[in-house]
C-alpha positions as CSV (number, residue, x, y, z in Angstrom):
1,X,25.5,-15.6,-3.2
2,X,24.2,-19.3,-2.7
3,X,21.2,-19.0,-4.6
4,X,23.3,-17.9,-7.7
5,X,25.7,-20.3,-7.1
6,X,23.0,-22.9,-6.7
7,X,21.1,-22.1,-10.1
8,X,24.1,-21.5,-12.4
9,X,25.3,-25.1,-11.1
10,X,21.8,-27.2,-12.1
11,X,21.1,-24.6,-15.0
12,X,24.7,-25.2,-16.7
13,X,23.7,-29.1,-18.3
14,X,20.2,-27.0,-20.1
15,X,22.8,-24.1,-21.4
16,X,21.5,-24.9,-24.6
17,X,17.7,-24.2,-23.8
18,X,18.7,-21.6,-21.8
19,X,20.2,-19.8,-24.9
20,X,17.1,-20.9,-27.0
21,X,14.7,-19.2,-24.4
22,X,16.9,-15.7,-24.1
23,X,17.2,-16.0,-27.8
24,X,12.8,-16.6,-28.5
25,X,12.6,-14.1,-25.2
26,X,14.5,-11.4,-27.6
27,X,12.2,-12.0,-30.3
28,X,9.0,-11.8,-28.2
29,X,9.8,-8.1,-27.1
30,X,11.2,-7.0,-30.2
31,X,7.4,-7.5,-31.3
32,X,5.9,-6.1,-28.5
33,X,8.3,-2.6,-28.9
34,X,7.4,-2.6,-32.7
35,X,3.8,-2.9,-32.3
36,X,3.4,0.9,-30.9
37,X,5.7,2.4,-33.8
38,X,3.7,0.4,-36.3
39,X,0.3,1.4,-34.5
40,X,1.3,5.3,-34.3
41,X,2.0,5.4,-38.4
42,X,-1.3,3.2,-39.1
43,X,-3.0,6.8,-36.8
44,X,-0.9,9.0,-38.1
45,X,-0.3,8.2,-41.7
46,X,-3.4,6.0,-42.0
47,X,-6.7,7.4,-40.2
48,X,-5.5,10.7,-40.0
49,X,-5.6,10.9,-43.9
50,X,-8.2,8.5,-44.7
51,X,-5.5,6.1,-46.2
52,X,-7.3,3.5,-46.4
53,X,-4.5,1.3,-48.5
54,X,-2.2,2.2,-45.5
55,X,-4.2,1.2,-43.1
56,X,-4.7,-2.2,-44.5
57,X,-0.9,-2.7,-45.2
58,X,0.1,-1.5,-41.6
59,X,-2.7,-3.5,-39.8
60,X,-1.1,-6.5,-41.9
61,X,2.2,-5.9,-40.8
62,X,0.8,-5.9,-36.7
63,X,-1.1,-9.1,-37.5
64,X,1.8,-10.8,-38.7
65,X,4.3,-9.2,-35.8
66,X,1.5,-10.1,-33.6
67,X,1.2,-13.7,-34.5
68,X,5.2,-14.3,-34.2
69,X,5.2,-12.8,-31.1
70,X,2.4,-15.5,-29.5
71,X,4.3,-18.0,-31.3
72,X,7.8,-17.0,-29.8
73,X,5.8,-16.4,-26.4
74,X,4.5,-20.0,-26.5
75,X,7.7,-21.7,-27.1
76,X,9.6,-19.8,-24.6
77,X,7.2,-20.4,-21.8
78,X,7.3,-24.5,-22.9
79,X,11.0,-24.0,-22.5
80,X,11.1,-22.2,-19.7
81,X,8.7,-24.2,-17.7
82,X,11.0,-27.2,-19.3
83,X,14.4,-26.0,-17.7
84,X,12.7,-25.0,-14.5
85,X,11.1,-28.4,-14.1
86,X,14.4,-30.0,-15.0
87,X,16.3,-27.5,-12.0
88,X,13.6,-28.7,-9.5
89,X,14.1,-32.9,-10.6
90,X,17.8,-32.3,-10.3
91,X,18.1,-30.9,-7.0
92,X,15.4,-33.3,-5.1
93,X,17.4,-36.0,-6.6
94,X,20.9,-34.5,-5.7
95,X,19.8,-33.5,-2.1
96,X,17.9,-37.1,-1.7
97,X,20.7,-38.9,-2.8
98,X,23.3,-36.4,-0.7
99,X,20.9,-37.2,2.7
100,X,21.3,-40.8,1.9
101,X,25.0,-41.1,2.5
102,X,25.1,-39.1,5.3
103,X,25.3,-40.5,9.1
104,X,22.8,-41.2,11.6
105,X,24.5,-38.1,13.7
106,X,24.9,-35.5,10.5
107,X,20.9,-36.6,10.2
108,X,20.5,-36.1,13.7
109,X,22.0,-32.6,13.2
110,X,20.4,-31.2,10.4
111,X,16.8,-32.4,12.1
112,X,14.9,-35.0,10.2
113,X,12.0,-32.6,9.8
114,X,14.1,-29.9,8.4
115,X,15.7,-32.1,5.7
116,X,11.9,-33.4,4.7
117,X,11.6,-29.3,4.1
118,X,14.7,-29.1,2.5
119,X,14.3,-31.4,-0.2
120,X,10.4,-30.2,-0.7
121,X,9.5,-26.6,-0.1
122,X,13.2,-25.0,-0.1
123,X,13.8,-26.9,-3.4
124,X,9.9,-26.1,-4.5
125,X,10.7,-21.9,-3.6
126,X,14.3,-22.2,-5.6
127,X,12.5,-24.1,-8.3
128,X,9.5,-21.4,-8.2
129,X,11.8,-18.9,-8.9
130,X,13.3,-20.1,-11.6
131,X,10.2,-20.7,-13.1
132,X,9.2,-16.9,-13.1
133,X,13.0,-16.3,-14.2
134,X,12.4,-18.5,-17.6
135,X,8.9,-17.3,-18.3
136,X,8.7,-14.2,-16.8
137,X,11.6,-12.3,-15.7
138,X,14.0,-12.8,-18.4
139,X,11.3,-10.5,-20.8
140,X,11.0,-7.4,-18.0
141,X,14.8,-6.3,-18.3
142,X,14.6,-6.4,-22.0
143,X,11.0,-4.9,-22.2
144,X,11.8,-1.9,-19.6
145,X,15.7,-1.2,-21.6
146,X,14.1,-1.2,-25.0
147,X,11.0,0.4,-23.7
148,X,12.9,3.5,-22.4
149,X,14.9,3.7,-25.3
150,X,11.5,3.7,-28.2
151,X,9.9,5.6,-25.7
152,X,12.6,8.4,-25.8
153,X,12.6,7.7,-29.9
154,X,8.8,8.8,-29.7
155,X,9.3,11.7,-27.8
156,X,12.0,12.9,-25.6
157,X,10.1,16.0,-23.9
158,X,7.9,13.5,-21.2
159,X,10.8,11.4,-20.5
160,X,10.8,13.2,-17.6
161,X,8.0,11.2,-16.3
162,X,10.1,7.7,-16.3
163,X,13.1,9.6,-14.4
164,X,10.4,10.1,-11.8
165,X,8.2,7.1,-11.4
166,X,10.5,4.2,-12.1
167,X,13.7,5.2,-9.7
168,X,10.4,5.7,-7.0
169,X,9.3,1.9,-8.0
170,X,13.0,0.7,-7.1
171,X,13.3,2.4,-4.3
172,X,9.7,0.8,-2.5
173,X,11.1,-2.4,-4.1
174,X,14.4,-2.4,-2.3
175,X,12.9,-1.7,1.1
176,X,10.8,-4.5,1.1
177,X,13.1,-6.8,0.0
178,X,15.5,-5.5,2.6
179,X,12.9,-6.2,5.3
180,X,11.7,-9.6,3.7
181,X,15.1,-10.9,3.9
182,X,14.5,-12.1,7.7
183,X,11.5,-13.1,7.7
184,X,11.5,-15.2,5.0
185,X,14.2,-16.6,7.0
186,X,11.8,-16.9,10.1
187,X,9.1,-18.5,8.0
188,X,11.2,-21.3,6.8
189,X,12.2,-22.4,10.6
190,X,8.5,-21.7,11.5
191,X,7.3,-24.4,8.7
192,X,10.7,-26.6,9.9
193,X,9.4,-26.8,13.3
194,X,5.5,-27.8,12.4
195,X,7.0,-30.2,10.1
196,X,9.0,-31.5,13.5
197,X,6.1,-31.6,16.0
198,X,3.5,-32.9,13.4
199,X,5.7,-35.9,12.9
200,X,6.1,-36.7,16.0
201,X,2.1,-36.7,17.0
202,X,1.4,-38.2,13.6
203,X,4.7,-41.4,15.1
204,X,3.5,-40.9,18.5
205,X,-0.4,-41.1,18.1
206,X,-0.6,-43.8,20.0
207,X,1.4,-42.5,23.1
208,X,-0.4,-39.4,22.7
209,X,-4.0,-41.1,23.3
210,X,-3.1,-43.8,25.7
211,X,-2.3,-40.8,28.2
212,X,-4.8,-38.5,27.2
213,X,-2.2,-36.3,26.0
214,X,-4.7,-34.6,23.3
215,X,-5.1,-31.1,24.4
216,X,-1.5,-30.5,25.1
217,X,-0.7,-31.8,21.8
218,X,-3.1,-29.8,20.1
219,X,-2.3,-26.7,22.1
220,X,1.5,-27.5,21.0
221,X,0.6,-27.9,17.0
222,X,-1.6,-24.4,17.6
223,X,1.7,-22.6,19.1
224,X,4.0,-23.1,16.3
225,X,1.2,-22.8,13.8
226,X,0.3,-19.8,15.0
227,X,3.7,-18.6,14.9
228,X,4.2,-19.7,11.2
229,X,1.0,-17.9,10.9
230,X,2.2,-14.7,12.3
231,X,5.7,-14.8,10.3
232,X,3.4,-15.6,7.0
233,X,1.6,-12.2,7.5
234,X,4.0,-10.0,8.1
235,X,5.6,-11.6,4.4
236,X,2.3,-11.5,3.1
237,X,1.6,-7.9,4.2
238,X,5.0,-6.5,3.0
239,X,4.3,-8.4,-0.5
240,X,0.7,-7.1,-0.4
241,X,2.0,-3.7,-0.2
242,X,3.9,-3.4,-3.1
243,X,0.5,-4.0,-5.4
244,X,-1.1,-0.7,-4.8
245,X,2.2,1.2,-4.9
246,X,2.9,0.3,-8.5
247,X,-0.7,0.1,-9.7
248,X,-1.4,3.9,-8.0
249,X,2.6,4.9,-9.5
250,X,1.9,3.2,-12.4
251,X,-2.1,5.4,-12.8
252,X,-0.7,8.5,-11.9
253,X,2.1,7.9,-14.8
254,X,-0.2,7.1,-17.2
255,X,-2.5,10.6,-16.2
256,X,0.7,12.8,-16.7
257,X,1.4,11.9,-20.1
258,X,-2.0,11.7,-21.3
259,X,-1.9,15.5,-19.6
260,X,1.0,16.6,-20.6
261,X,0.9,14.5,-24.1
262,X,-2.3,16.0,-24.8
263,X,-1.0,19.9,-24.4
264,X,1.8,18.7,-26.7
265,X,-0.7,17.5,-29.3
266,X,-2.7,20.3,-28.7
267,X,0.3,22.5,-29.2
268,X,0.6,20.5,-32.7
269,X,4.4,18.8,-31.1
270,X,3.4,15.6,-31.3
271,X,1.4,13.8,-33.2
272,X,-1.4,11.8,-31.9
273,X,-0.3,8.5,-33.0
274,X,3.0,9.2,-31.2
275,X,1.1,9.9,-27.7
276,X,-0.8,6.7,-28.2
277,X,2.6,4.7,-29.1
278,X,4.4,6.4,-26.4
279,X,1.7,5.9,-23.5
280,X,1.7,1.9,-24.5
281,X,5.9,1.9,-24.3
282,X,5.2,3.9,-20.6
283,X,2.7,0.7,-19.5
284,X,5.4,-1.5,-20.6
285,X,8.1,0.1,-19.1
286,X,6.1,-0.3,-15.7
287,X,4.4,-3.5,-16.5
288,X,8.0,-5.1,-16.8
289,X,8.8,-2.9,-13.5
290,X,6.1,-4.4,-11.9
291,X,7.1,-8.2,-13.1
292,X,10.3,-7.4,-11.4
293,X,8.9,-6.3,-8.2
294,X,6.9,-9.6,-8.4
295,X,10.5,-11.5,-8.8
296,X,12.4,-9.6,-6.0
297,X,9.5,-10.3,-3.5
298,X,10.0,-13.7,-4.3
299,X,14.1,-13.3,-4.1
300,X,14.2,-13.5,-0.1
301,X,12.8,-16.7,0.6
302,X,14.4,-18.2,-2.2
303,X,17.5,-16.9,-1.5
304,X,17.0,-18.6,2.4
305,X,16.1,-21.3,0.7
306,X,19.0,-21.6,-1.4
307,X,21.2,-21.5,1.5
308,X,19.7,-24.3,3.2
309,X,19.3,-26.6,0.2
310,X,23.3,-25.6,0.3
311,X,24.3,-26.5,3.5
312,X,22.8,-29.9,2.7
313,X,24.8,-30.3,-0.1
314,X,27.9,-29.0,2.0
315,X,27.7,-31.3,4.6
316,X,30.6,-33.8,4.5
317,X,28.9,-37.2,5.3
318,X,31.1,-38.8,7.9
319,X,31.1,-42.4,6.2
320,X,33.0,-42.3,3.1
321,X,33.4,-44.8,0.7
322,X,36.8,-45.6,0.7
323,X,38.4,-44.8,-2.9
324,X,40.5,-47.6,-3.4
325,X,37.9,-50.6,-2.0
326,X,39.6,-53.7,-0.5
327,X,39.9,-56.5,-2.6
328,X,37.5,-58.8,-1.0
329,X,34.2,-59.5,-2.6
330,X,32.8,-62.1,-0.4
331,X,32.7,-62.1,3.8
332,X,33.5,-65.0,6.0
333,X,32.1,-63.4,8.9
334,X,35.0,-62.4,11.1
335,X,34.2,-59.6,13.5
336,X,37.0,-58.3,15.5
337,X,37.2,-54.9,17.4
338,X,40.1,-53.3,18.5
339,X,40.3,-50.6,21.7
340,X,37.1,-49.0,19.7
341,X,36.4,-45.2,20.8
342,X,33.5,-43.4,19.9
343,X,33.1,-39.4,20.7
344,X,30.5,-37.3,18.9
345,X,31.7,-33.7,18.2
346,X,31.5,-31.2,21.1
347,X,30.6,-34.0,23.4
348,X,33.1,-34.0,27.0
349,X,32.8,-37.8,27.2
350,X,33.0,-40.5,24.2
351,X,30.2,-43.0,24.0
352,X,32.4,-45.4,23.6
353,X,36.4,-46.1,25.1
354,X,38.4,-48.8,24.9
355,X,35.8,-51.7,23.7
356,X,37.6,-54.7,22.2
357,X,35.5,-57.7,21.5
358,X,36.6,-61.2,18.5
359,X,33.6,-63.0,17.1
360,X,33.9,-65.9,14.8
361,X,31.4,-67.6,12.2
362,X,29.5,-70.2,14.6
363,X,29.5,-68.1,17.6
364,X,27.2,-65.9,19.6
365,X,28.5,-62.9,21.3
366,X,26.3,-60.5,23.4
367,X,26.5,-56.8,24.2
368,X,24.7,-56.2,27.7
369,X,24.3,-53.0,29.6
370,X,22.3,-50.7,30.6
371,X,20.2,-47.9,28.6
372,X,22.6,-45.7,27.4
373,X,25.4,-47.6,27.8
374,X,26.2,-47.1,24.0
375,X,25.3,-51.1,22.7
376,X,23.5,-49.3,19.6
377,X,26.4,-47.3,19.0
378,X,28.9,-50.3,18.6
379,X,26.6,-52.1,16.2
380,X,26.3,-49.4,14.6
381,X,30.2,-49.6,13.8
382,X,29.8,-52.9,12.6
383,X,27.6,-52.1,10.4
384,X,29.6,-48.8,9.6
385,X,26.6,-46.8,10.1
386,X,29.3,-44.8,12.2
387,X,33.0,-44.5,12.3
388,X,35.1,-45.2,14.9
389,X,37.0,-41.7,16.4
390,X,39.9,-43.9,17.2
391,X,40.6,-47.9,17.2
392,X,39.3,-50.3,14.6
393,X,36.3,-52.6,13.5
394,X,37.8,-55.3,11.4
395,X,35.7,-57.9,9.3
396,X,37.6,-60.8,7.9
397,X,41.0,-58.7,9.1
398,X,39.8,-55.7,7.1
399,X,39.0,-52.2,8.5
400,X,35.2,-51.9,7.4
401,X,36.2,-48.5,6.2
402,X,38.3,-49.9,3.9
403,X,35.4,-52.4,2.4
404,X,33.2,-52.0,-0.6
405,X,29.6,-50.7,1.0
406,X,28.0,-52.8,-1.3
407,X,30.5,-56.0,0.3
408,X,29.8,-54.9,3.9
409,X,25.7,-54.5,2.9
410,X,26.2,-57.7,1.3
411,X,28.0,-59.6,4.5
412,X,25.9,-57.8,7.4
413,X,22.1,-58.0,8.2
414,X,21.0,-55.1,10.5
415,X,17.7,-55.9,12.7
416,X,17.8,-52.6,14.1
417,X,16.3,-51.5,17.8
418,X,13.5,-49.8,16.1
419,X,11.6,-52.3,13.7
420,X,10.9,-50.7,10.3
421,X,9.0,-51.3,7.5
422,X,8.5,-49.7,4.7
423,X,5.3,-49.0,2.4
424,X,4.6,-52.2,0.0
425,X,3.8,-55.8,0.6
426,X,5.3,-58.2,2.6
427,X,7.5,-59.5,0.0
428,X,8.8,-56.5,-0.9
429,X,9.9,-55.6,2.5
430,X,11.3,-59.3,3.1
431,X,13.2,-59.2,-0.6
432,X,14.8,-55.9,0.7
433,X,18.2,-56.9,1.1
434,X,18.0,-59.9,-1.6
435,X,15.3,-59.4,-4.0
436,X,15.8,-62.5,-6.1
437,X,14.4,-64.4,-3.1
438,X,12.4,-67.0,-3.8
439,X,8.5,-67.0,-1.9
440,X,9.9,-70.4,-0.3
441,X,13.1,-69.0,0.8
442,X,10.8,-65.8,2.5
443,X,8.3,-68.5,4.1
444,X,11.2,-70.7,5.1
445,X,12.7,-66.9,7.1
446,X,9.4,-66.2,8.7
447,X,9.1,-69.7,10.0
448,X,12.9,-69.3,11.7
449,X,11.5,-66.0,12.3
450,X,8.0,-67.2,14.0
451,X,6.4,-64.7,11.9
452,X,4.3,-67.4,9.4
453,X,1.5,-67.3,10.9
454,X,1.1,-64.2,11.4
455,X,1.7,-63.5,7.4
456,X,-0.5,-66.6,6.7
457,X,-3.7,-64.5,8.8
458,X,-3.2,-61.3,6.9
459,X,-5.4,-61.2,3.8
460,X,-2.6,-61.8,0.4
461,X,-0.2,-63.8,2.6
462,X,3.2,-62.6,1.4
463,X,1.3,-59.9,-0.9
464,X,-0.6,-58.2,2.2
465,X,-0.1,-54.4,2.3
466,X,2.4,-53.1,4.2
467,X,1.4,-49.6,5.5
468,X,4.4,-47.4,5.8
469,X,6.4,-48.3,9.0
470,X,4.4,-51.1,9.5
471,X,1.9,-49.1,11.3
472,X,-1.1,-51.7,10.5
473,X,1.4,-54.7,12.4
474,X,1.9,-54.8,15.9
475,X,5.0,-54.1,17.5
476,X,5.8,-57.8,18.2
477,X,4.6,-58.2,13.9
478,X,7.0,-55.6,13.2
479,X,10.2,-56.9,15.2
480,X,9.3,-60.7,13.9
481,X,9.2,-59.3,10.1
482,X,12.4,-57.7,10.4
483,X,14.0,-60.4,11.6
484,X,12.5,-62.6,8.8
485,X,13.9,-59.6,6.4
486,X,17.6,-60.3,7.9
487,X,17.2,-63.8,7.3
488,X,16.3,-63.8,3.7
489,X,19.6,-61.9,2.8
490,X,21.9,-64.6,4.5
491,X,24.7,-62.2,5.7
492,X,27.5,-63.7,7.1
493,X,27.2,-61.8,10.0
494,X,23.8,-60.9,12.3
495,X,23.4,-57.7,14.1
496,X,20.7,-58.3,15.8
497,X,19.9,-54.8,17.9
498,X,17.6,-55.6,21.1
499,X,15.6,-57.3,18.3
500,X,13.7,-59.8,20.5
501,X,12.2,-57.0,23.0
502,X,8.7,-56.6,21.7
503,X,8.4,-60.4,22.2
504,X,7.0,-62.6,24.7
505,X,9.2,-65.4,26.7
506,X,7.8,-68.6,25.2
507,X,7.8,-66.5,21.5
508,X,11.3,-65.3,22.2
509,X,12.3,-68.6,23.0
510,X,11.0,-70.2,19.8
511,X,12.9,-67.8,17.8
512,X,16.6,-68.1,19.6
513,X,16.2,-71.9,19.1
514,X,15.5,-71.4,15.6
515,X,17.8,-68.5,14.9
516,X,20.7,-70.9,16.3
517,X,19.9,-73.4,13.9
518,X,19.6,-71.5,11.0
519,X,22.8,-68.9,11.3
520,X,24.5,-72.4,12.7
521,X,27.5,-71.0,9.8
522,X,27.4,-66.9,10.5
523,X,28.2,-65.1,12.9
524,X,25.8,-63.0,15.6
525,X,26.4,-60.3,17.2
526,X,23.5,-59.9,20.0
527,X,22.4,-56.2,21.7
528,X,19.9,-57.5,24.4
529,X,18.3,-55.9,28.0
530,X,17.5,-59.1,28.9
531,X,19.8,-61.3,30.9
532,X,17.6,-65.1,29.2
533,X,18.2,-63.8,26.0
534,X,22.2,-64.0,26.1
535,X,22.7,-66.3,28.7
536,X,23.4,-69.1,26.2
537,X,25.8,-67.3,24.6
538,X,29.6,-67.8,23.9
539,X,31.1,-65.1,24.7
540,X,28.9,-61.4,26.6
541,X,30.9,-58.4,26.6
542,X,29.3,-56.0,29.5
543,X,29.0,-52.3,29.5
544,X,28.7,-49.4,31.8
545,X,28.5,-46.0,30.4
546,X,30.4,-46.9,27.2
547,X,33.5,-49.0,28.3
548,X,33.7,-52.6,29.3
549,X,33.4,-53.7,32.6
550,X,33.1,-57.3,32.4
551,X,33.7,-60.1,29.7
552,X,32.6,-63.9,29.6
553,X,29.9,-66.5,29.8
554,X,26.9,-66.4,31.9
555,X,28.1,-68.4,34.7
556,X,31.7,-66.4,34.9
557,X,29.9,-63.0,34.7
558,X,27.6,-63.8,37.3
559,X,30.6,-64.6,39.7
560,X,33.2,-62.1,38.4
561,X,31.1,-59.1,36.9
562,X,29.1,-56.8,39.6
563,X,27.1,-55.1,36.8
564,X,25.9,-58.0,35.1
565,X,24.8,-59.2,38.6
566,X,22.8,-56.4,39.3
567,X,21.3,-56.7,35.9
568,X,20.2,-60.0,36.2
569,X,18.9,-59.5,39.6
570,X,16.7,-56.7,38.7
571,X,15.5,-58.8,35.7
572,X,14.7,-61.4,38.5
573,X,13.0,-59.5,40.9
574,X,10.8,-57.9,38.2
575,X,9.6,-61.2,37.1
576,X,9.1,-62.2,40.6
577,X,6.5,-59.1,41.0
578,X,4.8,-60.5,38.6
């Protein structure tokens, strides 16, 4: 079983605690099972014959028991709530760090809203439940094993009571978990898919209210909360019925031994001490019944949970780090790739197929097509963000698998196609990739960057809050930013990922003529829909549904290259409409 598999894997660094909890959870109900004995002989021996020197020394002996019990009670909950708290750190950070080496297409696959759930509410049910194991649980075994064997101690002749009410208990139990086992399963991909289309009207807010898109969005949100809703109840209702069962099995217990236990004393065969003791070991034995009714209900969703914290963890990231690194610490900047194929699994066509393309430090090379032509996907590559299915991406003659990720982070600044920032200041988000920056190298980036004036008009300059993904910048702010974040690392090679398209012409223009200056010694690799931005560039490599079509300057391409023409002339026209 996953979930036990999961636990006994973060549990085993605390085995220690965990043996000093079972150890103080032993002691607690050893306490609790002597209490009744020592009660029934303070009746019995005590009251019943006016003893008064026995009744002091007995109700010593309860008041010390009674005190190291709470003590051992206390600890064990501190520890327990200790090791749970530990389990739940653990696995966030595991599962965190796990989703962090994975792809952009294993991320893709799990669902970004599902992995948010994974590493928050799954982990929070698993962590729950190992909570109520530590402080709860671990007692009811105990308490109902030693309780059945004082009870029967006390008196054997309304044992028969037990045989009848606590098999009935496990049996209610056991259907309901049987039934909850699915729906907690239904409830977790209910919460996954509110998760999903809350994030995307939270990131699409704007889209959403420039076309009036409100009711339909609401109406959306109300379907799958409604069905999370729905899925909720039918868990709540089957957990909500197990309350009355054992509180009314649990009443009618308790009646039959005070009935029966009375005609016994009345009888004179048993004492009355001995009823009283062995009607507080029948509430125990059904009080720890009870506690692990409370534990199974919670077992389902935990155990679904368990399973997809699992498959998480399972899922084999498809870029490694390579285990013996190539032994190059520094990058020149040379960008070579070789007959590069890119398919995604189950997919009948690749992305990519036969794309070959050399860049050196000093040059420009541009990627041009049209959307969907896969010019994201093979800057991905560069950056090894993605693997290659078959060919190679060599920097500096070296397979970029075969690289240090901390030399190819190092060598390569990503502006990607959709600008990001994260939550923090300015500099914060500008030191990303070098944080050592100086504040003059990170004005001296935004000027190249034609972003300095824009930092200079937010109130703190470089320390002006950041909002996260730069939702209080504009789109053109955003892009400008992140290219001023590339800057300041000084890679020796630029991806730069349709990075100019949130900009105007004259703005644009600024920035290419500064760019060129200041990566004068690296080289860039351009992704662009726009013919003027890569028109001055050395070499443009042209795609069409993932595999070259055409391969030269401007001029050349617009004589030898049908695709580029038509791109071009499109650009043209549109402009013209203008």
């Amino acid at each position: 079983m996953l979930l036990v598999g999961l636990v006994r894997r973060y549990l085993a660094p605390y085995r220690g605690r965990v043996a000093l909890l079972l150890l103080l959870e032993l002691l607690s109900v050893v306490a609790i099972l002597t209490l009744p004995v020592v009660n029934a002989d303070l009746v019995d021996r005590g009251l019943a014959r006016a003893d008064l020197d026995h009744v002091w020394r007995a109700g010593g002996l309860m008041l010390l028991v009674s005190l190291g019990q709470a003590v051992a009670a206390a600890v064990s909950s501190y520890t327990g709530a200790w090791v749970a708290m530990s389990f739940g750190r653990d696995v966030r950070r595991d599962v965190f760090e796990h989703v962090g080496r994975l792809s952009s297409l294993e991320v893709h696959g799990l669902g970004v809203p599902s992995l948010i759930t994974r590493c928050t509410n799954d982990v929070q049910q698993v962590q729950m439940l190992v909570l109520m194991t530590c402080t709860m649980i671990l007692t009811a075994p105990l308490m109902m094993v030693g309780g059945v064997v004082m009870a029967l101690r006390v008196d054997p002749g309304l044992s028969w009571l037990l045989l009848a009410a606590v098999p009935l208990l496990a049996l209610v139990v056991g259907v309901v978990v049987v039934r909850m086992v699915p729906s907690s399963r239904q409830a977790q991909e209910r919460l996954d898919q509110v998760n999903r289309v809350l994030r995307e009207q939270l990131m699409g807010v704007r889209v959403v209210r420039a076309f009036g898109r409100e009711p339909t969005e609401r109406e959306r949100f109300g379907r799958v909360n409604d069905e999370l809703t729905r899925v909720s109840r039918r868990v709540g209702r089957m957990m909500a019925a197990l309350t009355p069962i054992v509180l009314v099995t649990m009443n009618l217990t308790v009646a039959g031994v005070l009935w029966y236990g009375g005609h016994r004393v009345e009888a004179g065969e048993m004492q009355v001490g001995a009823l009283a003791a062995y009607l507080t070991y029948v509430v125990q034995i059904l009080a720890a019944t009870m506690m692990v009714s409370v534990m199974l209900v919670m077992l389902p969703r935990a155990a679904v949970s368990a399973e997809r914290v699992a498959e998480v963890l399972r899922t084999e990231p498809g870029v490694r780090p390579p285990r013996r690194p190539a032994p190059l610490t520094r990058l020149h900047g040379v960008v070579d790739l070789v007959d590069v194929e890119v398919r995604h699994p189950g997919a009948d066509a690749p992305v990519l197929s036969g794309v070959s393309l050399h860049a050196e430090p000093g040059q420009t090379v541009a990627v041009v097509g049209s959307t969907g032509a896969g010019k994201t996907t093979l800057v991905s590559l560069v950056a090894r963000l993605l693997d290659v299915t078959a060919g190679q991406v060599r920097l500096d003659g070296t397979d970029v698998r075969d690289l240090d990720p901390a030399v190819l982070a190092a060598g390569v600044g990503l502006v990607p196609q959709r600008a990001y920032l994260f939550s923090g200041t300015v500099a914060t988000n500008l030191r990303l990739g070098r944080p050592d920056a100086s504040e003059a190298e990170l004005w001296q980036a935004l000027e190249v960057a034609q972003a300095r004036d824009v930092v200079e008009a937010m109130d703190g300059g470089l320390e002006a809050a950041v909002l996260p993904g730069g939702t209080n910048l504009s789109g053109g702010q955003r892009q400008r930013l992140c290219l001023a974040r590339a800057l300041v690392a000084r890679p020796r090679v630029y991806l730069l990922d349709d990075a100019f398209s949130a900009l105007d012409a004259s703005t644009e223009a600024r920035a290419r003529a500064a760019l060129r200056a200041a990566t004068r010694d690296a080289t860039v690799l351009v992704v662009a829909q726009r013919a003027a931005t890569v028109e001055d560039a050395d070499d443009i490599v042209v795609l069409d549904q993932g595999r070259p079509v055409g391969r030269g300057r401007h001029d050349e391409l617009l004589l030898t290259c049908a695709t580029y023409r038509e791109i071009v002339a499109s650009q043209q026209l549109a402009e013209a409409s203008r």
